[in-house]
N, C-alpha and C positions, 0 to 999 in steps of 0.2 A: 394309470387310467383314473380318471375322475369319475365318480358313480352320481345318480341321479338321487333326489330322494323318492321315498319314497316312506312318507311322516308314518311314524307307528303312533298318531295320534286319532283316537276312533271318531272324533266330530270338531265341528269347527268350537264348540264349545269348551271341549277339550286342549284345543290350544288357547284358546283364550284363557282357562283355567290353568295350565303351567305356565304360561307368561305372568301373570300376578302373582304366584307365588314367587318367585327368583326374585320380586321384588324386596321380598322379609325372610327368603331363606338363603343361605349361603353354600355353595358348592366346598370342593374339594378347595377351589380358594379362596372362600371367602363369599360375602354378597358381590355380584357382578355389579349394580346398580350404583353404589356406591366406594370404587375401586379410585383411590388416587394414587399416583404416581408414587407419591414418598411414602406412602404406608405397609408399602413390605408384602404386599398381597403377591401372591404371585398369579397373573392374567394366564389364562391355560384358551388356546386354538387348536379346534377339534378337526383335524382333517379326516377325510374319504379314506385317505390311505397314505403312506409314506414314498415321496415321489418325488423324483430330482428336478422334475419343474418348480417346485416348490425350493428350490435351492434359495432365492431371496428371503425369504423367512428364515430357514437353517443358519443362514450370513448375520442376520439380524439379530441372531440369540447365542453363536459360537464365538460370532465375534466382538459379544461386548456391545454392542451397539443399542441395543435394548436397557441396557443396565447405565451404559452412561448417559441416556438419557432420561433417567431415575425408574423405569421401569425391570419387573422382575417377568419372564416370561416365557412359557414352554411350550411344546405343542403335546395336543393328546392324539396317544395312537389307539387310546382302545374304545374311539369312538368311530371304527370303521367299518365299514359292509353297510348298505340301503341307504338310509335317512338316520345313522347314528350320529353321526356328525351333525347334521342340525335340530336333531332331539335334544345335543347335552348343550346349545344353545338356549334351546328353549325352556328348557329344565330348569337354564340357569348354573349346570355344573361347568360352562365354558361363557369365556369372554365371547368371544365369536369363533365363525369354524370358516374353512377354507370351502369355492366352492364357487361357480359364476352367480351374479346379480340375478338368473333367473331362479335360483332358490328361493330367493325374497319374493321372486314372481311367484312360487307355488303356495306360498306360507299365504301371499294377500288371496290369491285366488282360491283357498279355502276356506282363510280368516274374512275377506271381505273388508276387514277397516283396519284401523291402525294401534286396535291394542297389541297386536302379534308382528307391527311392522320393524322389518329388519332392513338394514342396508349395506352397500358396499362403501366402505369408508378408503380402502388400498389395493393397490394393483396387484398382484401376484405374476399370474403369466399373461398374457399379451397378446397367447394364439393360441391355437386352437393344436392341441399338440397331438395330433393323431396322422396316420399314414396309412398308404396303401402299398400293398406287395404281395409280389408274385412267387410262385416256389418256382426252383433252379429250373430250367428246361422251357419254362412255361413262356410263350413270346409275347410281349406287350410294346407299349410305343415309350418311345423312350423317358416321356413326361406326359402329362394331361392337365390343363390347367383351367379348364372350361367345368363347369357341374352335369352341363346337359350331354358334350362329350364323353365323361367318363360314363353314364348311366347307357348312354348307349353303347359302350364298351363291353359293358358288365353284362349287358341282355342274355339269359340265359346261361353265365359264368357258375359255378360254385365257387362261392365267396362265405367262407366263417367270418364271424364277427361277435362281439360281445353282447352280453343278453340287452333285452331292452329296457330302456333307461339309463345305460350307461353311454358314456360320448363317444366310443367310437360307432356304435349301434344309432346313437340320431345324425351321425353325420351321415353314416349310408343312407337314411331314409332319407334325410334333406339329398343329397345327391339325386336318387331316383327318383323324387316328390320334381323337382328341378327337371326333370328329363323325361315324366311324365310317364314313367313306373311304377308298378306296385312290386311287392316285397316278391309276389309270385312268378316276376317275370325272370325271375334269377334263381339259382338250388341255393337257398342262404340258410347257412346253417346260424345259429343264435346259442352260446352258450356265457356260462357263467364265468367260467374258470380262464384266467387270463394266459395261462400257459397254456390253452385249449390248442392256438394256431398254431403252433410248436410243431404238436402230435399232426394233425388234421395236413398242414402242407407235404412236412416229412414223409407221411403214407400214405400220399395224394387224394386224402379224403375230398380236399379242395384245393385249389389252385389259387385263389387268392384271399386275402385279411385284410381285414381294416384292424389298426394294432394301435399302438403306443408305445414306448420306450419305458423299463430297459427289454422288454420282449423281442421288439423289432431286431435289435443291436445284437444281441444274446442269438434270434435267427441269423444274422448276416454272419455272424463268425464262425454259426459251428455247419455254416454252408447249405443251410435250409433254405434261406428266402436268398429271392435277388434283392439288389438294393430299393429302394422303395422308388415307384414310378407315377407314384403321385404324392405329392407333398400338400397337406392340408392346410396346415399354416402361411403355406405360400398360395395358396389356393383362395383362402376365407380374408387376407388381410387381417388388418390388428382384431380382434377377437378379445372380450373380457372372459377368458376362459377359467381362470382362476383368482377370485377377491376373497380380502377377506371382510365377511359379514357379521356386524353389531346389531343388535337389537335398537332402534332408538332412545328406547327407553331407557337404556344403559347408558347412551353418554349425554341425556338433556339436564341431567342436573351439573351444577357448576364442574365436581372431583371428576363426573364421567365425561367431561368435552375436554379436561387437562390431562386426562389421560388418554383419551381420542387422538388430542393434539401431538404427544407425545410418541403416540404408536406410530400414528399416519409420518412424522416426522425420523422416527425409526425405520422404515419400510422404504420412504423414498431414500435414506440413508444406504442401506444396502442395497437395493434398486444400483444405487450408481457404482458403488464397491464392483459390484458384479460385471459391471459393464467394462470397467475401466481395469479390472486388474483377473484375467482368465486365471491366471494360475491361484490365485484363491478362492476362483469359483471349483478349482481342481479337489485342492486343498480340503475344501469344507464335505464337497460331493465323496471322498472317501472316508473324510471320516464317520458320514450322515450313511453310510452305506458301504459298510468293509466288507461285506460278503461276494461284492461283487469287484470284478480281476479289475485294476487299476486300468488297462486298456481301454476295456468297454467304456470306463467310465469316461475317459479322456474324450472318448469318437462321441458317446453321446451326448456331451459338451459342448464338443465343436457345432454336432448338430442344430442345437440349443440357438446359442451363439448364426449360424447359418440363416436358420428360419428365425430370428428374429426375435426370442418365446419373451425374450425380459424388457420391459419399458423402459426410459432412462430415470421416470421417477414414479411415484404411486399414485398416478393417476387414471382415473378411468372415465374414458372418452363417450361422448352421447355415439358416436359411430361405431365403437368397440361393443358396446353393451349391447346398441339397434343389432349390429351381425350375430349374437351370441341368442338373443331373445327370437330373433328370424328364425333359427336353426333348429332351435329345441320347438319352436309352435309349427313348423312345416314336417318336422320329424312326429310330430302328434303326441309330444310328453308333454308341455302348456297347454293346456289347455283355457283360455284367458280370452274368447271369445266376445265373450259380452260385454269383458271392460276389460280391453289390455292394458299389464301394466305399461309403464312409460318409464325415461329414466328416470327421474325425476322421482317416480313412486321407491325405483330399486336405488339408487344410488344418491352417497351423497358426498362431494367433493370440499363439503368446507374446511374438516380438516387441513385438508390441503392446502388450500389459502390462506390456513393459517402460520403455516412453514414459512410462508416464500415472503 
């Protein structure tokens, strides 16, 4: 599951104040401001949480791929739960963190200018990786692939879902916002805890979930859910659901665009690893994740793989970003009314062009 933030920064002043500093203080590796490639720093990406969508990153750093293109690079996990992951951005204790383009959407629509602009430099995932499903017994249609269709589905259903702010939580509401719904036309339950549908389907608290994987996967085997009967990835098209995002200010000086360069060229690297050889998307996913029975992980792969989740390289499209920034301002967590951002503000592709 991907989480929303939500900045544990008390004013817009306050971000502007941790942005300046990172510039003359150095985290855990180092100053982020001035990292190049050959200098042995090691670049640290703050994720939400540890997730097999994120397998292209784990590709990029197990396999070498990172390191032969002079870069040294980790990801952080204890920058996860709310807006920690782009706190220890801003902090400056992270390169960048994982996380969709509309992050950067939240950071301007608090900051307002571009001392605190951030952007999406690489692709991550590609869609929007949430799902819907039903518990055993429960009779639904065998797909839905419309938004205003499934909201009239749902009309009065008990449907758990994840608290809000997190993505599977603004996809329901873009669903019913789409179908011209409120939250009340449905018994929606909202909670924190991602093992929450597990419990709730299993003793029919509700009938159906908006989920994520590995939850979904973990319900389907041990015969809680049916298979999922709506697919969201296949539903939203390509979706910038997961980038990772740099500070600008981090790679406008000469060392941070060659190591911008470097990264973005890393990322489309594995991007394509991924695509071209499953069984080391196998390979990596268990060793990124041995708690979970080699099966699960197999089927949640295939899934991966099914819907589309990986791009072929680290690009991120003005159409991917427009669906991802729709979603979250129709769900009522953007709030970016008065000056939306644009791709343009959130992203920035030229690394990219500078690979190819």
């Amino acid at each position: 599951m991907k989480l929303r933030p939500t900045l544990a920064i008390a004013a817009v002043a306050s971000l502007t104040a941790v942005l300046a500093l990172t510039s003359c203080s150095a985290g855990s590796s180092g100053s982020i401001h001035d990292a190049e490639p050959a200098s042995g720093k090691t670049l640290l990406v703050a994720e939400p949480a540890h997730n097999l969508g994120y397998l292209p990153l784990y590709v990029a750093i197990d396999e070498g791929i990172f390191t032969k293109n002079g870069l040294s690079v980790k990801y952080d996990t204890e920058s996860s739960g709310g807006g920690a992951h782009v706190n220890a951005v801003l902090s400056g204790k992270a390169y960048g963190f994982i996380g969709g383009p509309e992050h950067n959407g939240f950071v301007l629509s608090q900051d307002g200018g571009s001392a605190t602009q951030i952007k999406s430099i690489a692709n991550v995932v590609n869609r929007v990786n949430v799902y819907m499903v039903a518990r055993k017994g429960v009779k639904t249609p065998s797909s839905i692939t419309d938004p205003k269709k499934l909201a009239d589905f749902l009309k009065g259903k008990k449907v758990i879902v994840g608290a809000y702010g997190g993505t599977p939580n603004s996809v329901l509401r873009y669903v019913l916002a789409k179908g011209g719904l409120k939250t009340t036309d449905l018994k929606m339950q909202e909670v924190a805890d991602a093992n929450a549908p597990l419990a709730a389907l299993k003793t029919g608290q509700a009938d159906f979930a908006v989920i994520a994987n590995p939850q979904m996967q973990q319900g389907i085997d041990e015969g809680i859910f049916q298979k999922p009967f709506v697919s969201f990835p296949q539903m939203f098209g390509p979706d910038a659901y997961s980038t990772i995002n740099v500070p600008v200010k981090t790679y406008s000086t000469a060392f941070g665009k060659k190591t911008a360069d470097a990264f973005v060229k890393s990322m489309s690297e594995a991007l394509s690893k991924v695509q071209s050889d499953h069984s080391l998307a196998i390979k990596v996913a268990q060793k990124e994740f041995p708690n979970l029975p080699p099966d699960t992980i197999k089927k949640i792969i295939e899934t991966c793989y099914q819907d589309k989740l990986w791009a072929d390289d680290a690009s991120v499209s003005k159409e991917a970003t427009d669906m991802e920034l729709d979603i979250v301002r129709t769900a009522g967590v953007l709030k970016d009314k008065d000056k939306p951002a644009t791709y343009k503000d959130v992203v920035d592709m030229k690394f990219l062009d500078d690979t190819k």
